[in-house]
ZALUM-827410 format. One record per atom (N, C-alpha, C): residue number from 1; chain; atom name; y, z, x. Coordinates in nm, 2 decimals, always signed. Atoms other than C-alpha are relative to their C-alpha. Example, Ala and Ser with C-alpha at 12.3 -4.5 7.8 and 13.67 -1.06 7.14 Angstrom:
2
 resi chain name     c2     c3     c1
    1     A    N  -0.12  +0.00  +0.09
    1     A   CA  -0.45  +0.78  +1.23
    1     A    C  +0.12  +0.00  +0.09
    2     A    N  -0.11  +0.00  -0.09
    2     A   CA  -0.11  +0.71  +1.37
    2     A    C  +0.11  +0.08  -0.08
This chain:
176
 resi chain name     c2     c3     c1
    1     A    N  -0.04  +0.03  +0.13
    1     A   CA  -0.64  -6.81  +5.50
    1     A    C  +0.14  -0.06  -0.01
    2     A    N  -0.14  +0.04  +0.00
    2     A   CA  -0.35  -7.03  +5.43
    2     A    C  +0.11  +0.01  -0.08
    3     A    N  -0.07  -0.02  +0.08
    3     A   CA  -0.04  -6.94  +5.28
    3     A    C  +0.09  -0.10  -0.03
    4     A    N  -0.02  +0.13  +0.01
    4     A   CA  +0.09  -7.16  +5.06
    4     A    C  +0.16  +0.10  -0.14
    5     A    N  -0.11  -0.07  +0.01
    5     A   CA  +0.49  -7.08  +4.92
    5     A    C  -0.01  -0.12  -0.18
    6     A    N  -0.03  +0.11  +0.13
    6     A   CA  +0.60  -7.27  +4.56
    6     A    C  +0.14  -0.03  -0.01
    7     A    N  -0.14  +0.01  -0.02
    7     A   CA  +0.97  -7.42  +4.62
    7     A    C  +0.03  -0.10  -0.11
    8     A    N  -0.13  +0.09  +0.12
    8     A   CA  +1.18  -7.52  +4.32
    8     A    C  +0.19  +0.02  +0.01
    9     A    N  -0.17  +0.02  -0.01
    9     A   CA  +1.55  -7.47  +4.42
    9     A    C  -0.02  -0.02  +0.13
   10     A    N  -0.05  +0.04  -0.17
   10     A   CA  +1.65  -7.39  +4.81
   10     A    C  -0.08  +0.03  +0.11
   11     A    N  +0.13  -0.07  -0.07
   11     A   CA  +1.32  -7.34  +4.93
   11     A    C  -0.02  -0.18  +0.01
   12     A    N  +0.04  +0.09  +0.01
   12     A   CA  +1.31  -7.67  +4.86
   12     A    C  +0.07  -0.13  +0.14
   13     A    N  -0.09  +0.09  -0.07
   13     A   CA  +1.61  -7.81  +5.14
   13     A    C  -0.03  +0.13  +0.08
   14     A    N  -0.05  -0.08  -0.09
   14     A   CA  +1.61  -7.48  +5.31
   14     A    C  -0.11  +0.15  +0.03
   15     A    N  +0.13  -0.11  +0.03
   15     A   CA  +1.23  -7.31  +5.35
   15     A    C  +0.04  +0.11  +0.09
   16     A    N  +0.03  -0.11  -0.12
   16     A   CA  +1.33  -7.12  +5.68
   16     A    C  -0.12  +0.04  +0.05
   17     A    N  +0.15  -0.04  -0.06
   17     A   CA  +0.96  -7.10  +5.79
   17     A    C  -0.02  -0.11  +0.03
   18     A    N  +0.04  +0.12  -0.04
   18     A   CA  +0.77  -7.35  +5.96
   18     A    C  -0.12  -0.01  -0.13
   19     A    N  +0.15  +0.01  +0.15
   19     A   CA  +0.56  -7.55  +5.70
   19     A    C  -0.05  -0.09  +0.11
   20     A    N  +0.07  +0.09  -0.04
   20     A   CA  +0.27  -7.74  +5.80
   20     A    C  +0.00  -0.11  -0.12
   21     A    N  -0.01  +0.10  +0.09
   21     A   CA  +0.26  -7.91  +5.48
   21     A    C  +0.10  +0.01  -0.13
   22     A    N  -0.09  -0.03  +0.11
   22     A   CA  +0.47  -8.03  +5.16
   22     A    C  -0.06  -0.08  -0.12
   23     A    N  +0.13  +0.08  +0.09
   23     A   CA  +0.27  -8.17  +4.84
   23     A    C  +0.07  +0.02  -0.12
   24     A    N  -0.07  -0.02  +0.13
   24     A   CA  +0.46  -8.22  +4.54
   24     A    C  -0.15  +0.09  -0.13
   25     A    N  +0.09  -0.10  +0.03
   25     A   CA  +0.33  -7.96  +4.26
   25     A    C  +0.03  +0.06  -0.08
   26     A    N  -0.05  -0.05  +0.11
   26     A   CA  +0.37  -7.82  +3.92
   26     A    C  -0.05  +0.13  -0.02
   27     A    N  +0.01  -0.13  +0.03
   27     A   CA  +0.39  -7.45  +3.80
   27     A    C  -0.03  +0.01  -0.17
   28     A    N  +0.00  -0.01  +0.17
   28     A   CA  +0.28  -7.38  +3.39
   28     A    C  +0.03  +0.09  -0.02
   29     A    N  -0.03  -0.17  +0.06
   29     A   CA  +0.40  -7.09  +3.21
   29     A    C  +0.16  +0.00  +0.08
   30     A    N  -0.09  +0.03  -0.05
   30     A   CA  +0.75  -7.16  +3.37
   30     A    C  +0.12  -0.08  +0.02
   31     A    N  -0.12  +0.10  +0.00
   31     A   CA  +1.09  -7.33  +3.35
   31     A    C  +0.09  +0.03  +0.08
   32     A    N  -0.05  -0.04  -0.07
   32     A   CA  +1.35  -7.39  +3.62
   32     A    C  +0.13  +0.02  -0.08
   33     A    N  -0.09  -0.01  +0.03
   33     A   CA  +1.64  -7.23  +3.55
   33     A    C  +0.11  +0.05  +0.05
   34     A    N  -0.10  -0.06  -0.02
   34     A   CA  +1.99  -7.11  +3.59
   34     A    C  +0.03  +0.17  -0.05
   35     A    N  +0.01  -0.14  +0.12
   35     A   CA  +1.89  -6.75  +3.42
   35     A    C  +0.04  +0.11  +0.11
   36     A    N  -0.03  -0.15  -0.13
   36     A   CA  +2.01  -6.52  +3.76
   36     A    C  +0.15  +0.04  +0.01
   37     A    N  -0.11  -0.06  -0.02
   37     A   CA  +2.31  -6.38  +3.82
   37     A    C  +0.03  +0.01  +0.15
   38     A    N  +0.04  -0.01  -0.09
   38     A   CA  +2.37  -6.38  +4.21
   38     A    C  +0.08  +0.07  +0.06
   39     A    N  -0.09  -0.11  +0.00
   39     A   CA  +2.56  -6.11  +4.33
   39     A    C  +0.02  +0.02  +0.20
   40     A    N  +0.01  +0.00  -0.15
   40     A   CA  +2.46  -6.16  +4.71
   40     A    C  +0.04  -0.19  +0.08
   41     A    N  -0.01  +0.07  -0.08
   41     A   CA  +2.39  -6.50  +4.83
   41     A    C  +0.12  -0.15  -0.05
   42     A    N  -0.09  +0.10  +0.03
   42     A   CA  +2.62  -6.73  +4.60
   42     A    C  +0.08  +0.09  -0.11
   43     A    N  -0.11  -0.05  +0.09
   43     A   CA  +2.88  -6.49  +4.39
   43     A    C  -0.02  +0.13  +0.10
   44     A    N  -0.03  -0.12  -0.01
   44     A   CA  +2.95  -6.15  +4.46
   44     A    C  -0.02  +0.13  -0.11
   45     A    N  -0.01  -0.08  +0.10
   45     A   CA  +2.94  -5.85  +4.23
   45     A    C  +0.12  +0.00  -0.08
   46     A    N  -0.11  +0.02  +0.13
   46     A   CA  +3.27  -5.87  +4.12
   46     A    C  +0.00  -0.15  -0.08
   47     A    N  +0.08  +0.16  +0.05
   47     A   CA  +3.22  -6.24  +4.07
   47     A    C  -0.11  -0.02  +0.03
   48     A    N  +0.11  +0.06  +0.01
   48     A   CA  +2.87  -6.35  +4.00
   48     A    C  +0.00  -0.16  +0.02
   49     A    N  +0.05  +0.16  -0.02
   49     A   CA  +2.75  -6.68  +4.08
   49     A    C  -0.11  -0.01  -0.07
   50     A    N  +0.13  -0.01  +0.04
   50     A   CA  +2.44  -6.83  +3.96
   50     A    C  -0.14  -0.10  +0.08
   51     A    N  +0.09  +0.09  -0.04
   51     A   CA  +2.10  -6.94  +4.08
   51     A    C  -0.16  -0.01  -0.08
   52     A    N  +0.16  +0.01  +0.07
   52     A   CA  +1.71  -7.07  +3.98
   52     A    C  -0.03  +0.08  +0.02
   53     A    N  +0.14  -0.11  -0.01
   53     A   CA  +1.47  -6.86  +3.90
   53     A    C  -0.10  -0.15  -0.08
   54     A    N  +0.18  +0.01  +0.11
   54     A   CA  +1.11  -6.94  +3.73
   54     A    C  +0.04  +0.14  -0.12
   55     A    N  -0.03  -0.10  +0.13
   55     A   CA  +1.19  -6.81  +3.38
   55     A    C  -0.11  -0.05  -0.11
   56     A    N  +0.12  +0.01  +0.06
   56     A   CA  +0.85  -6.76  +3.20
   56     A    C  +0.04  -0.04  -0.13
   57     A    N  -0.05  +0.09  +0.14
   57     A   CA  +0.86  -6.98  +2.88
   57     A    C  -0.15  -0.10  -0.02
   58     A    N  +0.13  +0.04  +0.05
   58     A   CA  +0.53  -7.07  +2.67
   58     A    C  +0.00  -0.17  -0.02
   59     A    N  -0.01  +0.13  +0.06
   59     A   CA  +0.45  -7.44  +2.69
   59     A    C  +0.09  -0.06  +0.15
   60     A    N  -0.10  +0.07  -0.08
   60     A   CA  +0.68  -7.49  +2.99
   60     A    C  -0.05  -0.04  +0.12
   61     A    N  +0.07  +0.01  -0.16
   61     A   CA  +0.60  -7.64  +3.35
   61     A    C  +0.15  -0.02  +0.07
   62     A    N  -0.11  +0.05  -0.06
   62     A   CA  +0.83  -7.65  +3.64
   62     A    C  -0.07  -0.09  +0.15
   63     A    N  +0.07  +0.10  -0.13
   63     A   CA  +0.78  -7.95  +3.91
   63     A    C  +0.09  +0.05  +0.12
   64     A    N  -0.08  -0.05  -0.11
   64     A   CA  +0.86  -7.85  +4.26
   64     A    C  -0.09  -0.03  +0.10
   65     A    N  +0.07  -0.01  -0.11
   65     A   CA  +0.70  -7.85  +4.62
   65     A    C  -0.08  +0.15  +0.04
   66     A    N  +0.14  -0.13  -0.06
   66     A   CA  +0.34  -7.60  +4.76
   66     A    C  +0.07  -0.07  +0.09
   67     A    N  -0.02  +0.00  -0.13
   67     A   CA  +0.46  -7.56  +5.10
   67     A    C  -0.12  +0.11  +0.07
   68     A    N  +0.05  -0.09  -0.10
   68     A   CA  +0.23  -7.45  +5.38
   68     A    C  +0.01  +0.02  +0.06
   69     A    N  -0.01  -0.05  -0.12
   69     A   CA  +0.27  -7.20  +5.59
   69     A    C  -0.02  -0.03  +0.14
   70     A    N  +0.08  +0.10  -0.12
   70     A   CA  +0.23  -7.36  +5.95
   70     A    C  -0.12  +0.14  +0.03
   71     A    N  +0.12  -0.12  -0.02
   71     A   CA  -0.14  -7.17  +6.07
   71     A    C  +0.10  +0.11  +0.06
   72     A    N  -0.08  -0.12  -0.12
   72     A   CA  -0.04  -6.82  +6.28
   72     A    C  +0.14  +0.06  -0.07
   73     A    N  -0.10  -0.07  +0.04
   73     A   CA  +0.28  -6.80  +6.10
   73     A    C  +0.02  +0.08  -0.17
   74     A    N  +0.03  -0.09  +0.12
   74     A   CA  +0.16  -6.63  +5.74
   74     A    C  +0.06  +0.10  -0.02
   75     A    N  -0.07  -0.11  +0.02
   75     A   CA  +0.27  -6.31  +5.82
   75     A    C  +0.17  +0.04  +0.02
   76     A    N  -0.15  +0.04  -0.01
   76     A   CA  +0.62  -6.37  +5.96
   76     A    C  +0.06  -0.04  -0.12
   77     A    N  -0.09  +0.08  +0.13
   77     A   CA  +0.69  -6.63  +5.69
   77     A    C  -0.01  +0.15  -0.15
   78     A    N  +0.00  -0.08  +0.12
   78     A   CA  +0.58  -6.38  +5.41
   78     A    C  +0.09  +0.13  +0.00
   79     A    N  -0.11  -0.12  -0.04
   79     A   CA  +0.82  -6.10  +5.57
   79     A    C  +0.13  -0.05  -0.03
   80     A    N  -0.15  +0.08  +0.03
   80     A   CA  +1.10  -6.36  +5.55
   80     A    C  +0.05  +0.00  -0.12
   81     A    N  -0.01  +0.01  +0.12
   81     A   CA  +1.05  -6.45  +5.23
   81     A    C  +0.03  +0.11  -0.06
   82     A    N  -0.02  -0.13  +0.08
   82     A   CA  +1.09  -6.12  +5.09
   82     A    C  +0.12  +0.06  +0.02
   83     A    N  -0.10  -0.02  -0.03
   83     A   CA  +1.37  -6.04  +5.29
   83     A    C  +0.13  -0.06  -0.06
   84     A    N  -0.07  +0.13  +0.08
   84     A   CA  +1.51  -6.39  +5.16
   84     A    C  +0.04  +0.05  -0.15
   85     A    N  -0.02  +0.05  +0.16
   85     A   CA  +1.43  -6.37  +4.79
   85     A    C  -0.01  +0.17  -0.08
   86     A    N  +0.02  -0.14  +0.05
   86     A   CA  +1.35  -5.95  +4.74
   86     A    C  +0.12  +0.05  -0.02
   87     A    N  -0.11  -0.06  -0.02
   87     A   CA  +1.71  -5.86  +4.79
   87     A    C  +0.08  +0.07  -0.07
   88     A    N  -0.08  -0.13  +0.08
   88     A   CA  +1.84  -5.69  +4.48
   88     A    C  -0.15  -0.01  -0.13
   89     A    N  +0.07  -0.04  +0.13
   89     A   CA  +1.51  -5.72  +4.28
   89     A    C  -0.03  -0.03  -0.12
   90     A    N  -0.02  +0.10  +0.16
   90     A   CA  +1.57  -5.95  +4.02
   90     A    C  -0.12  -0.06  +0.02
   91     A    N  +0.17  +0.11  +0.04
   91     A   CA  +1.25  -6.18  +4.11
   91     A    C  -0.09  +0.12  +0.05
   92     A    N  +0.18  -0.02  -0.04
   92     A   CA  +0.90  -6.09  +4.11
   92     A    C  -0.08  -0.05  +0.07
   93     A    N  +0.08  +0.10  -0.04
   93     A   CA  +0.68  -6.21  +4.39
   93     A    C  -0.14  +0.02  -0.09
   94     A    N  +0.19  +0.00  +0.07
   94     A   CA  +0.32  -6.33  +4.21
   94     A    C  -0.03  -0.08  +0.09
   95     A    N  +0.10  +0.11  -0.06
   95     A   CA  +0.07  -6.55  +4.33
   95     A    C  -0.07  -0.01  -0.09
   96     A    N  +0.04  +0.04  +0.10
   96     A   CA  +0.01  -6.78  +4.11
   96     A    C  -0.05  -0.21  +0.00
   97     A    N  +0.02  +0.16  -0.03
   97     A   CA  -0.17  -7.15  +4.06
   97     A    C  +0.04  -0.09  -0.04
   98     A    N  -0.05  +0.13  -0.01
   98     A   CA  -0.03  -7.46  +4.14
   98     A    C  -0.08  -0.11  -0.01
   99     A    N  +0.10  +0.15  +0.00
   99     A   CA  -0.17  -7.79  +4.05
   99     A    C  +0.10  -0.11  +0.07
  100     A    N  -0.16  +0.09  -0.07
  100     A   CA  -0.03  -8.03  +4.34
  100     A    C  -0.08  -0.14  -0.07
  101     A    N  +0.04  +0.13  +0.05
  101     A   CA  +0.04  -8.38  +4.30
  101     A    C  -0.15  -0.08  +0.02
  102     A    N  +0.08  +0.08  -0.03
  102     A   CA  -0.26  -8.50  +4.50
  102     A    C  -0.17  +0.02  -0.08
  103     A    N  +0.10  +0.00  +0.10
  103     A   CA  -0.53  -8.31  +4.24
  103     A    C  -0.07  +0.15  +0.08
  104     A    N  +0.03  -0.12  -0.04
  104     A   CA  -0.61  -7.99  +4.44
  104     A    C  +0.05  +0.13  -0.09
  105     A    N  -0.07  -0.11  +0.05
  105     A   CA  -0.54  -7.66  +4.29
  105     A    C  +0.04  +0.14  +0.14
  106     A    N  -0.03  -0.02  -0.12
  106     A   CA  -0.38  -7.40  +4.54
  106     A    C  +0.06  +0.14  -0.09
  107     A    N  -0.05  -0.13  +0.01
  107     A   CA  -0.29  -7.02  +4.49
  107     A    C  +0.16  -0.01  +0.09
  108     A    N  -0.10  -0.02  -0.09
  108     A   CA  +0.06  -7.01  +4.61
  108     A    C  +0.12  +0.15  -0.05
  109     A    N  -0.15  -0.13  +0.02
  109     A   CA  +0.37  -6.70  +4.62
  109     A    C  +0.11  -0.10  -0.05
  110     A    N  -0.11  +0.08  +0.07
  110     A   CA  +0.61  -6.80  +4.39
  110     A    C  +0.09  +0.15  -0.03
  111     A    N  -0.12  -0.11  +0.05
  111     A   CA  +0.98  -6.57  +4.29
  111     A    C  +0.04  -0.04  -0.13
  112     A    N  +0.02  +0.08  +0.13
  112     A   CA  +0.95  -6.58  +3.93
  112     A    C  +0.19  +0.19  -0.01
  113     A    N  -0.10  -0.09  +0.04
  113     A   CA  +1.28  -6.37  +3.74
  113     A    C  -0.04  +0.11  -0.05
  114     A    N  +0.05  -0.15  +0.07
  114     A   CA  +1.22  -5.98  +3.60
  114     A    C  +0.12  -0.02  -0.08
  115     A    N  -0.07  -0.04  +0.13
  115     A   CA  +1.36  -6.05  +3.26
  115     A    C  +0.09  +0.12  -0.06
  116     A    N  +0.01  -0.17  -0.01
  116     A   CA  +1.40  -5.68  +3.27
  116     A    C  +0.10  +0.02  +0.05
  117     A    N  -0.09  +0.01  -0.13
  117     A   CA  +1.66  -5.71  +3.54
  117     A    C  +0.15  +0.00  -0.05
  118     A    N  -0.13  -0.03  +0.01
  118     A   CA  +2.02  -5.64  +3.50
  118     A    C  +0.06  -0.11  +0.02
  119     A    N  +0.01  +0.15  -0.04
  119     A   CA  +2.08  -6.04  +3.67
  119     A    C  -0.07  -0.07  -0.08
  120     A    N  +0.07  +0.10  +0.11
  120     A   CA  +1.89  -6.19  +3.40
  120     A    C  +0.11  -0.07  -0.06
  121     A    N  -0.14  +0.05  +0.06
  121     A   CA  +2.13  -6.42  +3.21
  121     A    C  -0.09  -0.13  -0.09
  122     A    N  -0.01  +0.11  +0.06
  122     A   CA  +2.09  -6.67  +2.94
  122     A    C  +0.12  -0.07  -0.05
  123     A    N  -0.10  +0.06  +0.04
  123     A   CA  +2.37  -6.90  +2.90
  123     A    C  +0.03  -0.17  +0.00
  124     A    N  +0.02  +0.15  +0.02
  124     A   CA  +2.49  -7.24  +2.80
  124     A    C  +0.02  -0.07  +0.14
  125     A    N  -0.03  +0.07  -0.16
  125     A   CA  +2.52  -7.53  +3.03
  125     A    C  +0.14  -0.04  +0.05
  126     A    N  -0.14  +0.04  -0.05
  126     A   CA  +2.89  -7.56  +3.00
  126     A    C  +0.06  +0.18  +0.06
  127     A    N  -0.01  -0.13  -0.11
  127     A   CA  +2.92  -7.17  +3.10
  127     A    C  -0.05  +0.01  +0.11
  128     A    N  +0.03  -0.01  -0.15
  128     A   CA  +2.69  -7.24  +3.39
  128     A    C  +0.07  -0.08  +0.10
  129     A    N  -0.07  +0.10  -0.06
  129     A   CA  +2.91  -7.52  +3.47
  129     A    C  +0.14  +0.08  +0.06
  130     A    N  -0.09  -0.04  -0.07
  130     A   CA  +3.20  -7.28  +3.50
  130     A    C  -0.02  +0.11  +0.08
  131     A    N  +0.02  -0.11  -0.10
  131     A   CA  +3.07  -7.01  +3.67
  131     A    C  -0.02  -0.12  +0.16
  132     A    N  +0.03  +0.01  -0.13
  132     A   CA  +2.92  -7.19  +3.96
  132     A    C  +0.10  -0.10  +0.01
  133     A    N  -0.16  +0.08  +0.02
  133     A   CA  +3.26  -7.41  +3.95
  133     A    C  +0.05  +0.06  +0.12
  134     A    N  -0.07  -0.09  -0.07
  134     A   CA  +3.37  -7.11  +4.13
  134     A    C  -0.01  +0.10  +0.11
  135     A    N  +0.05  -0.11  -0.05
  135     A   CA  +3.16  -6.88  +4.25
  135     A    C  -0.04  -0.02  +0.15
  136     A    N  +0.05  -0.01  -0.19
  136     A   CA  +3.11  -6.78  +4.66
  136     A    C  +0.00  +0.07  +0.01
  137     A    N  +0.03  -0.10  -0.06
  137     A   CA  +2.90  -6.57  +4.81
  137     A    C  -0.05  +0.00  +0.15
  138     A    N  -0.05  -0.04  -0.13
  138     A   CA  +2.78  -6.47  +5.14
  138     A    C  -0.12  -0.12  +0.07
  139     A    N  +0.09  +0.15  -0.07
  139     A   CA  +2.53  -6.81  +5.19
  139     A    C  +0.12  -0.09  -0.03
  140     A    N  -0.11  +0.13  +0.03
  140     A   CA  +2.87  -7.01  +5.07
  140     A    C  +0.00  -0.02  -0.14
  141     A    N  -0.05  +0.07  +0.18
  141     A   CA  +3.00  -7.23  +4.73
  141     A    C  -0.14  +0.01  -0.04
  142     A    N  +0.13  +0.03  +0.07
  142     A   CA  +2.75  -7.19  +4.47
  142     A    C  -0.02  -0.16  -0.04
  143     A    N  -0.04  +0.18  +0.00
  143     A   CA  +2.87  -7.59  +4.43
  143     A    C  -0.17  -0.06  +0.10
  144     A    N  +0.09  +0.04  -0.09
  144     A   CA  +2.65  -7.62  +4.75
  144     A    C  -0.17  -0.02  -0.05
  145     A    N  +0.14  -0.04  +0.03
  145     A   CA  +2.37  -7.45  +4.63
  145     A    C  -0.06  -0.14  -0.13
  146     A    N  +0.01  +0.07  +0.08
  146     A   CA  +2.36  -7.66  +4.33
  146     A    C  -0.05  -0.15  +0.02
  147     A    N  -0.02  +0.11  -0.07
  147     A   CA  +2.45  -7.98  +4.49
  147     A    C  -0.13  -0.05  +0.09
  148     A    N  +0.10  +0.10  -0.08
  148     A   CA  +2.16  -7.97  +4.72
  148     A    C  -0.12  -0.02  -0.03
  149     A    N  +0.08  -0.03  +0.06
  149     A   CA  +1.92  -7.83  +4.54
  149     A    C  -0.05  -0.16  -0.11
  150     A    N  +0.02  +0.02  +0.12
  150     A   CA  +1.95  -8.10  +4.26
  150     A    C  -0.01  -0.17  +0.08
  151     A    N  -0.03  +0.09  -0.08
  151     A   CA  +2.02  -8.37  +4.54
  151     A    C  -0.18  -0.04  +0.07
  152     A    N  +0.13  -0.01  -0.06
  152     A   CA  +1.65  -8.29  +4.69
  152     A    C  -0.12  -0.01  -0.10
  153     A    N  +0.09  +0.03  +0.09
  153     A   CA  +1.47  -8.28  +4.39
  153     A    C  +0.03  -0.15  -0.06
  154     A    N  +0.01  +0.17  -0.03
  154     A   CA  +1.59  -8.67  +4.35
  154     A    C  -0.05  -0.06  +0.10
  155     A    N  +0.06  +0.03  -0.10
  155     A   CA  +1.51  -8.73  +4.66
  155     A    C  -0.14  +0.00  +0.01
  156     A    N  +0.17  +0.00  -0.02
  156     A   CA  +1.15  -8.60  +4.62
  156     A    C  -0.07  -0.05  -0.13
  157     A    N  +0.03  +0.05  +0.08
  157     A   CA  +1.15  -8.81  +4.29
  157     A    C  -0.06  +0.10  -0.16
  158     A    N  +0.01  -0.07  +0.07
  158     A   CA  +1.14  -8.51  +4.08
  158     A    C  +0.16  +0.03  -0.14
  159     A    N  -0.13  -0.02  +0.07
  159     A   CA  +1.40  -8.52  +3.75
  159     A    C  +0.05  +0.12  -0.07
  160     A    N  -0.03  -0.15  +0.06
  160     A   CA  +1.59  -8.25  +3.60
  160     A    C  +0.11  -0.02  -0.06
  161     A    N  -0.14  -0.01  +0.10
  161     A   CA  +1.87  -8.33  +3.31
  161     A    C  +0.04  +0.12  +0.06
  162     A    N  -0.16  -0.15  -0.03
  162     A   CA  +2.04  -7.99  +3.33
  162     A    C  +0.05  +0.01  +0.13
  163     A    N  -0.04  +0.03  -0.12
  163     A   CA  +2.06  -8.03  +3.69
  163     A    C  +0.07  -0.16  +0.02
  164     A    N  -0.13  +0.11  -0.01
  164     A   CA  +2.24  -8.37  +3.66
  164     A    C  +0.11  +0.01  -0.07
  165     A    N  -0.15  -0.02  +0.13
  165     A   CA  +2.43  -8.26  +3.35
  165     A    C  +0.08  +0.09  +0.12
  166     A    N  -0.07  -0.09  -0.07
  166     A   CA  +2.55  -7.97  +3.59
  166     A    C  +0.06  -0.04  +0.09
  167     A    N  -0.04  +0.02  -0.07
  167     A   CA  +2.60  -8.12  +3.87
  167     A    C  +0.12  -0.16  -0.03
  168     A    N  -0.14  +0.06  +0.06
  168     A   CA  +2.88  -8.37  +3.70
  168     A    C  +0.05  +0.07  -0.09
  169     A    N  -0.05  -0.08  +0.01
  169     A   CA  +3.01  -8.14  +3.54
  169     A    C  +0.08  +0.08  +0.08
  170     A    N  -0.09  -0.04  -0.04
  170     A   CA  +3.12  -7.95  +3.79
  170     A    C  +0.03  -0.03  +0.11
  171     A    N  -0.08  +0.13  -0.06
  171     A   CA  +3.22  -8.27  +4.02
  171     A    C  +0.13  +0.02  -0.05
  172     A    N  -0.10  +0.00  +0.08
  172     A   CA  +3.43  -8.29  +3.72
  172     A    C  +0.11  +0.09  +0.04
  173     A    N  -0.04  -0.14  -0.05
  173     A   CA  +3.56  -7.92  +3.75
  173     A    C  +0.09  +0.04  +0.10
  174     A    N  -0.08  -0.01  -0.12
  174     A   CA  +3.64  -7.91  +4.07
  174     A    C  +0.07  -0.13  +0.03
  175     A    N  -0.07  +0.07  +0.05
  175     A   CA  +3.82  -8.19  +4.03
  175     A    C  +0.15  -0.01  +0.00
  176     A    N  -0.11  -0.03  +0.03
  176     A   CA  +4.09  -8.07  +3.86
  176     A    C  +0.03  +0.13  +0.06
């Protein structure tokens, strides 16, 4: 059976598992966002940073890459991933379906946010502009995170205003 992952931020530059395949591929019931709080891998607890989630929202789709599993390595990858993205709790793994670009539909594990979650955040885009302005944690500048994330989804011809508003913005920012 093949496991098939759903990458919308740094899953997207940075799966750490071997994929066999990559198939552009949209999520419903979902929007990418800036809604996390990140206390481990880009801020710290005293300082928060921030990263995507999938933040359930009626009417919404988010475009991203189904990645698959290379054969043999399913269970490895699915141990990673949880290790990766489980780590304080904030997301929920589901398995949920993907409509890829090429007209298939495909069951994939996706890290949606637990609203519920102490790391949940709604905030504007000029507050997310200064937090992650600043914020480093123990994967590096949340700048980075941002930066490549937003850099890769151009690349794979996928657009994202708030991800360009942000990422000039806080060009800008750091700047000064």
């Amino acid at each position: 059976m093949s496991l098939w992952v759903f990458g919308y931020a740094s899953l997207l530059w940075n799966p750490g598992f071997p994929v066999a395949e990559r198939v552009q591929a949209r999520l419903h019931g979902y929007a990418r966002s800036f809604c996390m709080y990140s206390i481990h891998h880009r801020g710290t607890e005293e300082a928060p940073g921030l990263v995507l989630a999938l933040d359930a929202q009626s009417g919404a789709f988010c475009d991203g890459l189904a990645l698959r599993a290379a054969p043999g390595s399913e269970e490895e990858t699915l141990a990673y991933l949880r290790e990766r993205e489980l780590i304080s709790s904030a997301y929920l793994e589901k398995t949920l379906e993907v409509a890829l670009h090429d007209g298939r539909r495909v069951e994939a594990v996706s890290y949606v946010i637990d609203p519920t979650h102490v790391q949940y955040c709604h905030l504007t885009l000029p507050e997310q502009a200064e937090i992650i302005a600043r914020a480093v944690g123990g994967r590096g500048p949340n700048t980075e995170y941002l930066y490549n994330t937003a850099a890769h989804l151009a690349e794979i011809g996928i657009p994202d205003e708030d991800l360009h508003w942000l990422t000039e913005q806080v060009r800008g920012l750091e700047a000064r």
